[in-house]
Structures are given as structure tokens and as C-alpha cells.
N, C-alpha and C positions, 0 to 999 in steps of 0.2 A: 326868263326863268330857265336855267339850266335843266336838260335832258336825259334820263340814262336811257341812250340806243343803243339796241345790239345791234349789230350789222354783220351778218353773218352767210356762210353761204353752207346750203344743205341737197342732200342727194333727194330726188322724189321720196324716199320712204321715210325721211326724217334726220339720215347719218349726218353727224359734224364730219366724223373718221370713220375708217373702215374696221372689221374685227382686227386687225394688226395696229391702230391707232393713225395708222395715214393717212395723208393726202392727198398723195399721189393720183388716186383715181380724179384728179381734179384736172390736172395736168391737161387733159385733153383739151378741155376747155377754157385757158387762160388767152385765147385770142377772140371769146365770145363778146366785149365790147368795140370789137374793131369797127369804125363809123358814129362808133358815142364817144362822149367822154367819158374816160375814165372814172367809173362809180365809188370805186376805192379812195382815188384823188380827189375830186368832188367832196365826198362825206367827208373825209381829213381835214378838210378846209373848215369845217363846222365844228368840229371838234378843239376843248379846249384841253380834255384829259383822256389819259383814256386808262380801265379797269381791267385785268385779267387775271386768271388762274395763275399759277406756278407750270404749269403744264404745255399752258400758249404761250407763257414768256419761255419757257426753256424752249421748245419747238422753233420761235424764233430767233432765237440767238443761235443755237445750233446751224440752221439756215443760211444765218448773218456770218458765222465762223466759217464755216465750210464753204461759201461762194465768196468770200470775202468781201461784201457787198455791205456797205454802212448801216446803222439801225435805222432803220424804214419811217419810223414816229419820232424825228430829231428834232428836238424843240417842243417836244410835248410832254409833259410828265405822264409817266406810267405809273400804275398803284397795281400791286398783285397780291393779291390774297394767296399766301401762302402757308403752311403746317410743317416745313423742310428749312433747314437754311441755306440761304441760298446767299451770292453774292451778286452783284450788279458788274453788269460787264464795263468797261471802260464809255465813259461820251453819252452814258445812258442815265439820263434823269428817270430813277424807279425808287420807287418806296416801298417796302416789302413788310405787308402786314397782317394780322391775324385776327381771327375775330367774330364775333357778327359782323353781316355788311350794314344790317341796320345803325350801327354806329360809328361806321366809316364814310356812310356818304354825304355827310354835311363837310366833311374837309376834302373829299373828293369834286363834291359841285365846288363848291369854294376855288379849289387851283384849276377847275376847268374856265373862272372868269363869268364871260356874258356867251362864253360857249358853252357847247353840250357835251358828254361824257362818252365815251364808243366802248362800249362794253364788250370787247373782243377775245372771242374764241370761249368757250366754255361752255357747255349747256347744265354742268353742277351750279356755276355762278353766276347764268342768267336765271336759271330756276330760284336761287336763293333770291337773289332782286326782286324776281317777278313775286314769288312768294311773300313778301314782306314789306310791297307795294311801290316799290322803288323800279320799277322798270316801266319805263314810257310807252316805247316804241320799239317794234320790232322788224327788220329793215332785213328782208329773206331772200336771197339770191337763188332758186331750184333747179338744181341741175340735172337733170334729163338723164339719169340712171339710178337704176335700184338697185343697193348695197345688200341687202337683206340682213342686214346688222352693225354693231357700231357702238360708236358715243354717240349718245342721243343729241337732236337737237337745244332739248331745257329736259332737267328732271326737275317736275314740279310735286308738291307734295296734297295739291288739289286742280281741276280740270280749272284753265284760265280763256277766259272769252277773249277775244280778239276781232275788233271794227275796220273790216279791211278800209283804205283811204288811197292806194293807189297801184295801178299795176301797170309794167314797163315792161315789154320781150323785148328782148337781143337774139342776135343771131346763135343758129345749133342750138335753141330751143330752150334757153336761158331763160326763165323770167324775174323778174324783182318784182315782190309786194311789199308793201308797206303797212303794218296794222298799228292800232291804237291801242295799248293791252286794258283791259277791263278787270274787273274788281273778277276773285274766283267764284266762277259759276256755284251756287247751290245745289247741292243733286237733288233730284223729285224723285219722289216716290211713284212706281210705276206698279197698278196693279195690273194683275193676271187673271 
């Protein structure tokens, strides 16, 4: 049965991006698998489709223009939930669509095959999944500094439990968890 994971990587306090929308502050840490394999290439491997904003597919093709470096997911259809038009860069299998996601992921699972879905970059569009029960797994890379603001990791529209399942440190303090997202938590009434 096909999977929507997010796989994502986030600063100790929660940031995807920084208050300017960057990355950058990541940069320090992109030799932090050295002695594993590759957890980015690894998970690709699992992956039959994968899901994003308009905001992470623009960020990576910008990327991809600027270092001249081919699209990274070649052979994989990409689906982007977008509100802009946009066009598809050349050699890039993308589907540029609008909507609820609740009635986009039955042909999302579908061209991901007997793979799973990599719900990349976004914390508006892992929220909206997570929200509307569609989000499986959440696959969290923490990186070992505080932002103190940002794009959040998910905006969800109620508090969501999460059944941790497994934890892996890398070197300079990197860790990966892996959780199983749970139905949204109930609030209790607390008396005083």
C-alpha cells in the first residue's frame, strides 16, 4: 500500500527556512552523512511519486538553473499543488494542480505504483495531508541550530500525535526520527 512521507529536514526549533525563506543555514551541514549512505538517495529509492508546493518546486529548479545541475527526481513524476501558473521546466515529468489534496491523492498514490509518495518540502502541504488523514509518516532530519523563526515545520489546523519508530544520529549532531502520524489528538479539558 502506497505511503505519503514527508521527509524533511528541520532546525531544533521547528524551521523548514529561515525568516528570509532560506536554506542556506543548512549548508553547514550537508557532509553530516559522511560514513552512511546517503538518506536522501536511500529514500528515492522508495519513492514512486513525489508531492510539493509551488514554492519547493520553484526553489528547486532555480537551484537546478543556476548550478546547472540536472532535475534531481528524473524519472519520477512530481505533482505540485499550486494557486500561480506556472510552467514545467524542460525533461521534468510535473503536474501542476489545484485543489483540495483530499481529492488528489488517489491519482497521486496511483503513479507512485507499489511505491510510496515523498511529500517534499512544504510544512502548508504536509499540514493539509496531515489534516485530512493522508499523511503516513514523517521522516525528520534535526539539525543542531535554532532559527528562532521561519516557515514552520507543518501548519496544522489541530495538535497531531506522533508514535516515534526509530531514531538514527549522524555525525555534528544530526539526528533522524522517524514517526507514525496518529489520528489528531482531542484537547482535555483541564481544570484549575
Amino acid at each position: 500500500m502506497t505511503r505519503f512521507r514527508y521527509f524533511v529536514t528541520a532546525s531544533v526549533d521547528g524551521y523548514i527556512a529561515d525568516e528570509h525563506d532560506s536554506l542556506d543555514w543548512m549548508t553547514a551541514f550537508d557532509d553530516y552523512h559522511v560514513g552512511f549512505q546517503d538518506p536522501a538517495a536511500a529514500f528515492l529509492g522508495e519513492v514512486g511519486s513525489l508531492v510539493m508546493g509551488a514554492d519547493a518546486y520553484l526553489r528547486q529548479t532555480v537551484h537546478m538553473n543556476r548550478s546547472g545541475s540536472p532535475w534531481p527526481y528524473e524519472g519520477t513524476p512530481c505533482w505540485v499543488f499550486t494557486h500561480r501558473e506556472l510552467t514545467a521546466e524542460q525533461g521534468i515529468d510535473v503536474r501542476f494542480i489545484r485543489g483540495d489534496v483530499g481529492q488528489w491523492v488517489g491519482d497521486i498514490a496511483a503513479d507512485a505504483g507499489d511505491r510510496d509518495v515523498w511529500v517534499f518540502g512544504g510544512g502548508g502541504l504536509a499540514g493539509q495531508l496531515a489534516d485530512a488523514g493522508h499523511l503516513d509518516e514523517l521522516i525528520l532530519f534535526t539539525i543542531p541550530v535554532l532559527l528562532g523563526g521561519g516557515r514552520p515545520l507543518a501548519s496544522l489546523r489541530a495538535p497531531l500525535g506522533l508514535t516515534p519508530t526509530s531514531t538514527r544520529d549522524f555525525s555534528r549532531g544530526v539526528r533522524e526520527t522517524r514517526y507514525d502520524l496518529s489520528k489528531p489528538l482531542a484537547p482535555r479539558r483541564v481544570e484549575y
